[in-house]
ROSE-619725 format. One record per residue (C-alpha): residue number from 1; chain; x, y, z. Coordinates in Angstrom, 3 decimals, padded with zeros to 6 digits. Layout:
N
- NUM A X Y Z
...
//
This chain:
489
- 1 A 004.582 089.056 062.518
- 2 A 005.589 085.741 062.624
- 3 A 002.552 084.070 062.550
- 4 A 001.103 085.856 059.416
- 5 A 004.485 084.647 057.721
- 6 A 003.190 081.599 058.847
- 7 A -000.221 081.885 057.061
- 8 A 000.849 083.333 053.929
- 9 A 003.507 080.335 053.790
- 10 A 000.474 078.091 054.510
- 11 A -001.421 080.204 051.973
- 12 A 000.795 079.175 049.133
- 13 A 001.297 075.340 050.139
- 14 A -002.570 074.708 049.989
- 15 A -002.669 076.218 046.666
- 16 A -000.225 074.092 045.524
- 17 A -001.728 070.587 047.273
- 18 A -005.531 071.800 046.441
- 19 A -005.281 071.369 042.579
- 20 A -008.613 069.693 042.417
- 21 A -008.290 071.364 038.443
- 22 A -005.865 068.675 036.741
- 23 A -004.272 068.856 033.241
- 24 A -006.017 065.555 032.735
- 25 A -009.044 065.416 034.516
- 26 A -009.669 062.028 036.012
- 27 A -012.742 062.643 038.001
- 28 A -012.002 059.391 040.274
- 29 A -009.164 061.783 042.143
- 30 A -011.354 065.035 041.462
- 31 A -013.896 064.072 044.502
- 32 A -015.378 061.410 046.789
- 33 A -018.867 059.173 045.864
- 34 A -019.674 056.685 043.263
- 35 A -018.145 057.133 039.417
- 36 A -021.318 056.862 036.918
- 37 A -019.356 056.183 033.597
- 38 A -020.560 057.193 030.523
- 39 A -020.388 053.751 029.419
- 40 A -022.442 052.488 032.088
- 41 A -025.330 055.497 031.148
- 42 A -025.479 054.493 028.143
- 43 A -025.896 050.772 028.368
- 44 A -028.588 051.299 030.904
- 45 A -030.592 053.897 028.524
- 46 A -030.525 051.374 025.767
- 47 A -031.773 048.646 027.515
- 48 A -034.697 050.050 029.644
- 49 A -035.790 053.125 028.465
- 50 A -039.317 053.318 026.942
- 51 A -038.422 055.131 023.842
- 52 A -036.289 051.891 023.191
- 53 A -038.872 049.560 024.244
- 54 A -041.214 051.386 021.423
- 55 A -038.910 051.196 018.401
- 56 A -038.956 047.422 019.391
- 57 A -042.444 047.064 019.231
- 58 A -042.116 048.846 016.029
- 59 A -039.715 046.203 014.558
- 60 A -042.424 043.787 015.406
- 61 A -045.346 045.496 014.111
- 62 A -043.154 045.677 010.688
- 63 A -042.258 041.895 011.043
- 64 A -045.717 040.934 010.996
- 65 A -046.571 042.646 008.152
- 66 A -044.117 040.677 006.505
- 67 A -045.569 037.638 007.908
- 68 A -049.149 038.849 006.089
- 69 A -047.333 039.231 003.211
- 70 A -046.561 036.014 003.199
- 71 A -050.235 034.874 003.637
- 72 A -050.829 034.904 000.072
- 73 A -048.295 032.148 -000.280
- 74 A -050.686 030.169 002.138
- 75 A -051.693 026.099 000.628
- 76 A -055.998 026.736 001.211
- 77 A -057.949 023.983 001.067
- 78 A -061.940 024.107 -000.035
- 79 A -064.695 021.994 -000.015
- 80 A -068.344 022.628 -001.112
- 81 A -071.419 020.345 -000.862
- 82 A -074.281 021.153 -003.295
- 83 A -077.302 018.750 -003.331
- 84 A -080.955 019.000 -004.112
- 85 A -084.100 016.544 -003.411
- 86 A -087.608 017.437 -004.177
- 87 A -090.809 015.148 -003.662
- 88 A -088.729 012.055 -002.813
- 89 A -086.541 012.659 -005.906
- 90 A -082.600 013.384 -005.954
- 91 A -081.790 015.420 -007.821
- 92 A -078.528 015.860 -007.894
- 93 A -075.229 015.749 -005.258
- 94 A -072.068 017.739 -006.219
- 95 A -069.249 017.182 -003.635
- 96 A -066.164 019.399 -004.243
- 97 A -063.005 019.171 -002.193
- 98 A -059.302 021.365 -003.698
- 99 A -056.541 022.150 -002.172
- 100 A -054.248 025.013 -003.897
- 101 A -050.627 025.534 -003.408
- 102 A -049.400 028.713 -004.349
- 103 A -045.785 028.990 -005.582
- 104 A -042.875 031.366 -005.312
- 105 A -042.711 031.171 -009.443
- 106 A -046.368 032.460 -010.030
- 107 A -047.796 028.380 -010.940
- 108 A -050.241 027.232 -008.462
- 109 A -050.411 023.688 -007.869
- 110 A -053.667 022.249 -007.486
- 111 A -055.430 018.792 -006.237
- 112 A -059.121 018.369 -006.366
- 113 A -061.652 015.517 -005.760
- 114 A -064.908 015.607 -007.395
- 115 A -068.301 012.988 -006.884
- 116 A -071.511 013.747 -008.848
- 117 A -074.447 011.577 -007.957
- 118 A -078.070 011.550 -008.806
- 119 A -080.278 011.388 -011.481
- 120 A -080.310 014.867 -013.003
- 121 A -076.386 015.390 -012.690
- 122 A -074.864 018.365 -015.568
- 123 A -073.395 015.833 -018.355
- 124 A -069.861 017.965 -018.102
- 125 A -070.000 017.396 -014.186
- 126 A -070.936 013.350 -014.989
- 127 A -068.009 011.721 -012.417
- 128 A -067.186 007.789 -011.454
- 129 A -069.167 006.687 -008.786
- 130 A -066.288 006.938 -006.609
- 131 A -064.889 010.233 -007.534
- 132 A -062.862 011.886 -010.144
- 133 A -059.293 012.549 -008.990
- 134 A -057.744 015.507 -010.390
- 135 A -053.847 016.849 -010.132
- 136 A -052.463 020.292 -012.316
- 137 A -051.068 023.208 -011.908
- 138 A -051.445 027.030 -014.033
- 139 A -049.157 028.819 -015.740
- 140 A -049.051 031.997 -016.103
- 141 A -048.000 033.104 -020.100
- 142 A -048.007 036.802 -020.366
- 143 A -049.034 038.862 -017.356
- 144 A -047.438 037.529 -014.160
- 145 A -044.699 035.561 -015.918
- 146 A -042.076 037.429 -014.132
- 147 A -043.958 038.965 -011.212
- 148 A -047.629 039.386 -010.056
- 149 A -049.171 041.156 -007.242
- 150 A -048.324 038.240 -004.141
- 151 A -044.341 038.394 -005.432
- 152 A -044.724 042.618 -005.531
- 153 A -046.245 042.725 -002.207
- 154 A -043.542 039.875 -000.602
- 155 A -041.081 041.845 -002.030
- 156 A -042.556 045.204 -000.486
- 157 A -043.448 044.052 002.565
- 158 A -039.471 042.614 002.874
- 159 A -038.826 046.743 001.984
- 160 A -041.196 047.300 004.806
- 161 A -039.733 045.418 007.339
- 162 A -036.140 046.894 006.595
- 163 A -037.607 050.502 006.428
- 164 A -038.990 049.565 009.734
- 165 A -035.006 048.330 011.817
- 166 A -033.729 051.126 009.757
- 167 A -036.472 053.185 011.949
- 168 A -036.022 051.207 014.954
- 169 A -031.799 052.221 014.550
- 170 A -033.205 055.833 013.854
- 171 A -034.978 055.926 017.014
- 172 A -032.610 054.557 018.988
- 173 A -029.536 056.627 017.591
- 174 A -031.461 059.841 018.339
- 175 A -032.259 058.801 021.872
- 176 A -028.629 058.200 022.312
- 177 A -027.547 061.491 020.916
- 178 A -029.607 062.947 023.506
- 179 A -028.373 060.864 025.621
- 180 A -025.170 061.350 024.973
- 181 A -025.482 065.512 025.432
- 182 A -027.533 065.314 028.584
- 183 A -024.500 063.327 030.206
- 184 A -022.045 066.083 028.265
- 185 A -023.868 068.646 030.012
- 186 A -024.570 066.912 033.526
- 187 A -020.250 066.231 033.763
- 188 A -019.615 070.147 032.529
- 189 A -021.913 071.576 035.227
- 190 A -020.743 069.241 038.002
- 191 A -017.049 070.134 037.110
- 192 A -018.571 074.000 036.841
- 193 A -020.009 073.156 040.419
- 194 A -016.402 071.787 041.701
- 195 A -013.905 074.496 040.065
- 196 A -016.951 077.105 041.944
- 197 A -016.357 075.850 045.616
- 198 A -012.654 075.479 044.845
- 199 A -012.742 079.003 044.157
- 200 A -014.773 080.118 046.941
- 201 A -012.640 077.521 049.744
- 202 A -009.681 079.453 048.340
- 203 A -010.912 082.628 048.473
- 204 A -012.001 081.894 052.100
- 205 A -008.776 081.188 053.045
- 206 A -006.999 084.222 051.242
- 207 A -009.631 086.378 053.286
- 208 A -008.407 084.565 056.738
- 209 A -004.602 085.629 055.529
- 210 A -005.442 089.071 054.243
- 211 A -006.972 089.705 057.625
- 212 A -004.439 088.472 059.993
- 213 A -001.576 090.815 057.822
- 214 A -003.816 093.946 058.028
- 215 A -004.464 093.350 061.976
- 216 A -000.696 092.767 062.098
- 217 A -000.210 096.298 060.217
- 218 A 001.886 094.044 057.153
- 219 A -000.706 095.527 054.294
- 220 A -003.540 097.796 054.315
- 221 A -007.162 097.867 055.083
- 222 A -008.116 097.723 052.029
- 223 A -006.773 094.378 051.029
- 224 A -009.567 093.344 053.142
- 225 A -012.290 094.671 051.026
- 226 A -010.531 093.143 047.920
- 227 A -010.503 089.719 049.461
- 228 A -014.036 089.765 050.823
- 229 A -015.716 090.510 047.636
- 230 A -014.051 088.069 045.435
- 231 A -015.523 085.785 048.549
- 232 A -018.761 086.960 047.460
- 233 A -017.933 087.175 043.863
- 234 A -017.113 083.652 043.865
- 235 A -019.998 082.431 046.278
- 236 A -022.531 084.290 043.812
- 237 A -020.733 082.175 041.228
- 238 A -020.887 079.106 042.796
- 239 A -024.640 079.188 043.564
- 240 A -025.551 079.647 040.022
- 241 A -023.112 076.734 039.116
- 242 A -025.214 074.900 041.699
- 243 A -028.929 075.429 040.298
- 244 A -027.153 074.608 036.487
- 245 A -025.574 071.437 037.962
- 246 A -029.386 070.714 039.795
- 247 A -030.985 071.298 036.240
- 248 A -028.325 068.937 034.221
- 249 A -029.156 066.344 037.500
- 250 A -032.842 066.611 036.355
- 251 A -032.315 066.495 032.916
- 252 A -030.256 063.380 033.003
- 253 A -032.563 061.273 035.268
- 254 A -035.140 061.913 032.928
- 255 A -032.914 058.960 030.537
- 256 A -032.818 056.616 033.902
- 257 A -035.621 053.670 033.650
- 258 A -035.602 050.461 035.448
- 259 A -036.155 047.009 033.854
- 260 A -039.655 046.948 034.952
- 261 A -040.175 050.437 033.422
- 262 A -039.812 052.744 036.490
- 263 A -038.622 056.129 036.610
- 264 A -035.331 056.274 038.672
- 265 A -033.299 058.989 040.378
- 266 A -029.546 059.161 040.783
- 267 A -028.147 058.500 044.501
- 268 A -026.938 061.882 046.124
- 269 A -022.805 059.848 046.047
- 270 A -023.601 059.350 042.256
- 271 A -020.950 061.607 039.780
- 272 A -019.967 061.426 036.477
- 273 A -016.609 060.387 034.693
- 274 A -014.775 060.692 031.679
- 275 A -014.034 056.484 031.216
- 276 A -014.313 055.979 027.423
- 277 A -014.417 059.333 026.777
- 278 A -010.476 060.790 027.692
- 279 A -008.661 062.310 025.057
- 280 A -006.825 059.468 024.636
- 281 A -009.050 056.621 024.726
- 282 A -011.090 058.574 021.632
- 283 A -010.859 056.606 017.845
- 284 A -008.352 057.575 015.831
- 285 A -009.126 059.494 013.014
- 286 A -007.267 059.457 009.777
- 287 A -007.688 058.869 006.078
- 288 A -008.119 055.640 006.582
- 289 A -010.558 055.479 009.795
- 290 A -012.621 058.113 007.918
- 291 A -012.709 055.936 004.663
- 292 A -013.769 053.074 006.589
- 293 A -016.261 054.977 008.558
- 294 A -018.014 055.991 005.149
- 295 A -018.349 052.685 003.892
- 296 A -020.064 051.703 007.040
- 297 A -022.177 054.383 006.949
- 298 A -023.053 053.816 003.484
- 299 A -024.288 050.244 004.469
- 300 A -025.143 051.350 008.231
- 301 A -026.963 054.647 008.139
- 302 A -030.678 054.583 008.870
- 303 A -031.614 057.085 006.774
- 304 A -030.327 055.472 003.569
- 305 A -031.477 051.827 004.929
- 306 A -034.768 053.778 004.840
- 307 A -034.274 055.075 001.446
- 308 A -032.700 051.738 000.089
- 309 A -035.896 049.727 001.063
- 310 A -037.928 052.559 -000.533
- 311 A -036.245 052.238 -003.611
- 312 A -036.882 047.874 -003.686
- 313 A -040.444 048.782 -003.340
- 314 A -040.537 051.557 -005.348
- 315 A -038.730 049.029 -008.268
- 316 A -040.699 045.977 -007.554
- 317 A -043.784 048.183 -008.186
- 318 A -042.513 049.540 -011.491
- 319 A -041.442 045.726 -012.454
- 320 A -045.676 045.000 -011.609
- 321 A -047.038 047.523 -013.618
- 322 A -044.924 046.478 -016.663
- 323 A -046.045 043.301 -016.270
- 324 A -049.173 044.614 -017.003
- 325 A -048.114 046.054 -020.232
- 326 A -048.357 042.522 -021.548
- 327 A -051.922 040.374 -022.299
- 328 A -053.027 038.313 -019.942
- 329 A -052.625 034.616 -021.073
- 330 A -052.994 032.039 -018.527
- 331 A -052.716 028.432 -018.655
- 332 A -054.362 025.225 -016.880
- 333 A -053.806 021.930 -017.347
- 334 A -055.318 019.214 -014.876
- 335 A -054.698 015.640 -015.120
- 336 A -057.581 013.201 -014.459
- 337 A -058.248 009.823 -012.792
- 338 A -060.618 007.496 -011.176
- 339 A -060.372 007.885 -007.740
- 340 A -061.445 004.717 -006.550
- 341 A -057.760 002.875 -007.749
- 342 A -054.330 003.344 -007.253
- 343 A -053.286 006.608 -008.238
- 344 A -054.106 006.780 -011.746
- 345 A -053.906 010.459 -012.469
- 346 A -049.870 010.123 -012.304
- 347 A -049.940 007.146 -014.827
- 348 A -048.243 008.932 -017.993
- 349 A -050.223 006.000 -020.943
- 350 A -053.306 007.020 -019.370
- 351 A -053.101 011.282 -018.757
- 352 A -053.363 011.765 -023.110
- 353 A -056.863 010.979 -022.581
- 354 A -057.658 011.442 -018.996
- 355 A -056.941 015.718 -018.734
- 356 A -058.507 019.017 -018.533
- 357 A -057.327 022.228 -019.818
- 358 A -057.967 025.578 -020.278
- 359 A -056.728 028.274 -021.867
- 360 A -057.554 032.177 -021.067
- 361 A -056.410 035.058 -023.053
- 362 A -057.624 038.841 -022.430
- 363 A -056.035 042.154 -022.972
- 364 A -056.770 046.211 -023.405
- 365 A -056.325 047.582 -026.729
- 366 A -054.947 050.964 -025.874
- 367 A -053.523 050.383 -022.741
- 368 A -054.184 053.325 -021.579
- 369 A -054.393 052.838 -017.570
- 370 A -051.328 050.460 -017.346
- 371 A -049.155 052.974 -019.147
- 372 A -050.646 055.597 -016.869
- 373 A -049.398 053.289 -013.771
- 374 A -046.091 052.346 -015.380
- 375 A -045.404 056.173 -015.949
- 376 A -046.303 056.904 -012.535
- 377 A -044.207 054.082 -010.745
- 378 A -041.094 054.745 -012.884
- 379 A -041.471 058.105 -011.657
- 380 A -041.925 057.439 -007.997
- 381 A -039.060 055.198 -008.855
- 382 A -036.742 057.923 -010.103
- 383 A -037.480 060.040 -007.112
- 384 A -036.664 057.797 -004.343
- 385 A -033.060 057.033 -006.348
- 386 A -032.706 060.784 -006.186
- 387 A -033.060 060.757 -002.705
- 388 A -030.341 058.158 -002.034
- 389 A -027.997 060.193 -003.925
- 390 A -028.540 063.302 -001.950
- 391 A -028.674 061.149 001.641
- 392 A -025.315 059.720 000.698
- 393 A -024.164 062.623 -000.219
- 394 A -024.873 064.598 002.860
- 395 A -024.537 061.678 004.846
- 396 A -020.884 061.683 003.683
- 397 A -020.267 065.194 004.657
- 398 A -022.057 064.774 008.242
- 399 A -019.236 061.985 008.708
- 400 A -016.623 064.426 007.738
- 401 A -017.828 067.074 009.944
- 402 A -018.004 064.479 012.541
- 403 A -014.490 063.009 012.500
- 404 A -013.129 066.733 012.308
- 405 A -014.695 067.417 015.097
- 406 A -013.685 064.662 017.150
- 407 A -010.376 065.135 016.427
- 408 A -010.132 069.105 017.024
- 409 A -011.812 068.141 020.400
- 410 A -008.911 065.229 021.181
- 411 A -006.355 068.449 020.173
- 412 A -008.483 071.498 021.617
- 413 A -008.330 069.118 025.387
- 414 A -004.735 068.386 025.181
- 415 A -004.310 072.324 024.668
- 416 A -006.882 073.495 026.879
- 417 A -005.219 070.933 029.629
- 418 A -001.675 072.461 029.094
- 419 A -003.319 076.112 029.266
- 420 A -004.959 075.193 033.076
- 421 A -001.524 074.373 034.099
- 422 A 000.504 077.272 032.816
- 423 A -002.021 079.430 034.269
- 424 A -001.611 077.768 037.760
- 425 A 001.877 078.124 037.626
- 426 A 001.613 081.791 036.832
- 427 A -000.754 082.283 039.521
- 428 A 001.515 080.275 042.223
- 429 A 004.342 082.960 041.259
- 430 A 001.940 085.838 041.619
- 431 A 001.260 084.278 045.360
- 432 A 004.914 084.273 045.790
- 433 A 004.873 087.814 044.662
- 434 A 002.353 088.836 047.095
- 435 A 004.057 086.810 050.069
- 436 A 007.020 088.771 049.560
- 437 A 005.219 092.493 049.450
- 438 A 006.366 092.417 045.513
- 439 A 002.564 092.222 043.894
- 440 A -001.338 092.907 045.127
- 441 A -003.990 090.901 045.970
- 442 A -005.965 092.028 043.502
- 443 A -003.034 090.498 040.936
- 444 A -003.369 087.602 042.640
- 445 A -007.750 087.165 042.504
- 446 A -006.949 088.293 038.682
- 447 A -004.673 085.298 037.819
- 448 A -006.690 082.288 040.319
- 449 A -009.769 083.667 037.841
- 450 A -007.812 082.825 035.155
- 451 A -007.010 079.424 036.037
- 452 A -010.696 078.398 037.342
- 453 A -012.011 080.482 033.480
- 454 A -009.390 078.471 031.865
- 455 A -010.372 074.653 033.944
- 456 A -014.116 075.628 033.296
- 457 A -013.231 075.792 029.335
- 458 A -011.503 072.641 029.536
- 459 A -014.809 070.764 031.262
- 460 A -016.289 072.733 028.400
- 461 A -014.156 070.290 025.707
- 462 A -014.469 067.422 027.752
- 463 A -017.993 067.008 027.905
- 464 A -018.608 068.028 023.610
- 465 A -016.571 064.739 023.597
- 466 A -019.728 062.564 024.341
- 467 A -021.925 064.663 021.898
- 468 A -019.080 064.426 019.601
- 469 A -018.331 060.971 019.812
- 470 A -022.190 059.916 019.832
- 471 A -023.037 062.487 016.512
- 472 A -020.212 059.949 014.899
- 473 A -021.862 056.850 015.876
- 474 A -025.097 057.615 015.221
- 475 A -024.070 059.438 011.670
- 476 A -021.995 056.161 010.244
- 477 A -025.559 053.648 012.146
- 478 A -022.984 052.164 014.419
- 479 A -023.377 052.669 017.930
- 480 A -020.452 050.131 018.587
- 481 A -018.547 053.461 018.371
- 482 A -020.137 054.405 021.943
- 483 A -018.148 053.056 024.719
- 484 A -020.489 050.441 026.278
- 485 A -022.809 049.844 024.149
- 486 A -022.507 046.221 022.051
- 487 A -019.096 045.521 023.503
- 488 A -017.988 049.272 021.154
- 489 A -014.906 051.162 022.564
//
């Protein structure tokens, strides 16, 4: 008799020193190994996991374009060599050497040498014997004044290379989201896996009690069947906790890279934890976090980066074709010098005689195909402004929905914590009950379920922080938000 006192009294002590279910959950006392903070996940998915690797390479494959872009901006310099001899006889000799600067205003600058020799020599191409020297630059007068096609397509390809970081973010803030839920789900099913053998050690012991009081004659037989089956009730639970927690495992390594762009595994002593991502350490949010969260999303978000560029392009394109909508006119004016002395083509008393010009005027009469093109730009035009409104517009709600539910999760944990504890202290009294022949074992099973239901539901909140918390980063374009990652908290 006295020694199953003894074990119910023990009975109730452990389940008061084997709350492995805190209010706050601090996985550093829940169990043993080596804490894998979420911090420290994401830091190492950003840094060598392929799918970031790629949205590098596509930064630099969008770079470059902008470097070809800039091609057409490249000085060229030419040089032809035309002569002809027949039966003994020259001919003629044409020597030709230019080089053209294009500039950023639509002129080009231009410096050319010319030598003619021979004796049948084109009167117009008639030269000094040592060379004509020759310095200018054209103008453009109608068409191209205020753009042309090089200035459209540097100002595109500038679109292009921001379309293509506001990809690169894109890319990266979905892999984090991902990220983000795998490690979610990987901490829920290893708490899942932890509350499950809690249950079943407990119920283990309850089953070593029970039977001690029924040989003793205390209670009857049939206590015993109660406490063996929720042994198995909670085993059967615990093994399916066990293949989720093994399929979270996989699920998670499948984010784990090396530098050198090796698959890893995690170590066996390798758990999760909730550093950077406790109710209290989340952002606050208020009117005035929120406010200042849309403005950074407004200049942040990848989508509307995306958008924005479209738009540049989409506007310097319109700006080209009603350039068009003007006649060409085009100017060229070339001064002239011997090139055998010191620089004469830049001596101003000699350049009113000494000069070559040209002047070049063309246009439609209808105008038919550049109206066509400036209809169909200022269209394409109007469509991608659309667009911006509606992606700042949902973009803006998506924030909204995103700070709620950050904060109902920093509220739902604190509840959900204070919920696991009542529930422990009404199963401790229900022990008590039992212990003194005032209330059934089967009371008791019904109220520990309650507390491991009520401590799974609260690893439930926990891990929607990370989604939660990475949605928000990801939805303003800053994933400074995420503990870890560029020095964010």
């Amino acid at each position: 008799m006295i020694r199953a006192v003894m074990l119910v009294l023990a009975l109730v002590q452990v389940s008061y020193s084997c709350r492995a279910l805190p209010a706050q959950s601090t996985p550093a006392t829940d169990t043993g190994g080596v804490a894998y903070p979420y911090a420290v996940f994401i830091a190492q998915v950003l840094a060598d996991h392929p799918i970031a690797r790629q949205a590098d390479l596509l930064a630099e494959d969008v770079r470059s374009q902008l470097r070809t872009a800039w091609g057409a901006f490249d000085p060229t310099i030419s040089a032809t060599w035309d002569q002809k001899r027949f039966d003994g006889t020259g001919y003629y000799s044409y020597t030709d050497v230019a080089l053209k600067i294009p500039t950023p205003f639509g002129s080009d600058l231009k410096i050319g040498v010319e030598r003619a020799a021979g004796q049948f020599i084109n009167p117009d191409r008639n030269t000094p014997a040592v060379g004509l020297v020759s310095a200018g630059l054209s103008i453009p007068l109608g068409q191209r004044i205020i753009t042309d096609e090089r200035r459209t397509a540097l100002v595109q390809a500038r679109a292009v290379r921001d379309a293509g970081e506001a990809d690169r973010i894109a890319i990266y803030n979905a892999l984090l989201l991902n990220a983000a839920r795998a490690y979610g789900t990987w901490y829920e099913m290893w708490r899942r896996r932890e509350i499950a053998r809690e249950g079943v050690s407990l119920a283990q012991f309850r089953l070593e009690a029970v039977d001690e009081r029924v040989r003793s004659g205390e209670i009857a037989p049939v206590d015993t069947l109660e406490a063996s089956l929720e042994v198995q009730r909670r085993d059967v639970a615990q093994r399916e906790a066990d293949a989720a927690y093994f399929a979270a495992e996989l699920q998670l390594t499948a984010y784990l890279w090396d530098a050198r762009g090796n698959p890893i595994a995690l170590a066996d002593a390798v758990r999760p934890s909730l550093e950077g991502l406790a109710a209290g350490e989340l952002p606050t949010v208020d009117s005035t976090s929120v406010a200042r969260w849309l403005t950074a999303a407004r200049a942040s978000n990848p989508q509307l980066r995306r958008v924005d560029a479209e738009v540049r392009s989409a506007a310097a394109q319109r700006l080209l074709t009603g350039q068009q909508l003007l006649p060409f006119a085009e100017a060229s004016v070339h001064a002239l010098g011997d090139g055998g002395t010191t620089p004469p083509v830049f001596d101003r008393s000699q350049n009113e005689d000494n000069y070559k010009g040209v002047l070049e005027i063309k246009s439609p009469l209808l105008f038919l195909k550049e109206r066509g093109r400036f209809g169909s730009a200022g269209a394409r035009l109007d469509g991608r402004r659309v667009e911006r409104d509606r992606l700042n517009r949902e973009i803006e709600i998506s924030v909204r929905i995103a700070a709620n539910e950050l904060d109902v999760l920093r509220s739902l944990v604190a509840l959900q914590a204070r919920n696991v504890e009542r529930t422990r202290l009404l199963r401790d009294a229900e022990e008590q009950r039992f212990a003194n022949g005032e209330s059934t074992l089967l009371v008791v099973n019904l109220r520990e379920r309650a507390v491991l239901d009520e401590a799974v539901r609260l690893a439930q909140y926990e891990a929607r922080v990370a989604a939660a918390r990475a949605l928000l980063a990801i939805t303003i374009g800053d994933p400074r938000l995420l503990p870890g990652v560029l020095g964010g908290r």
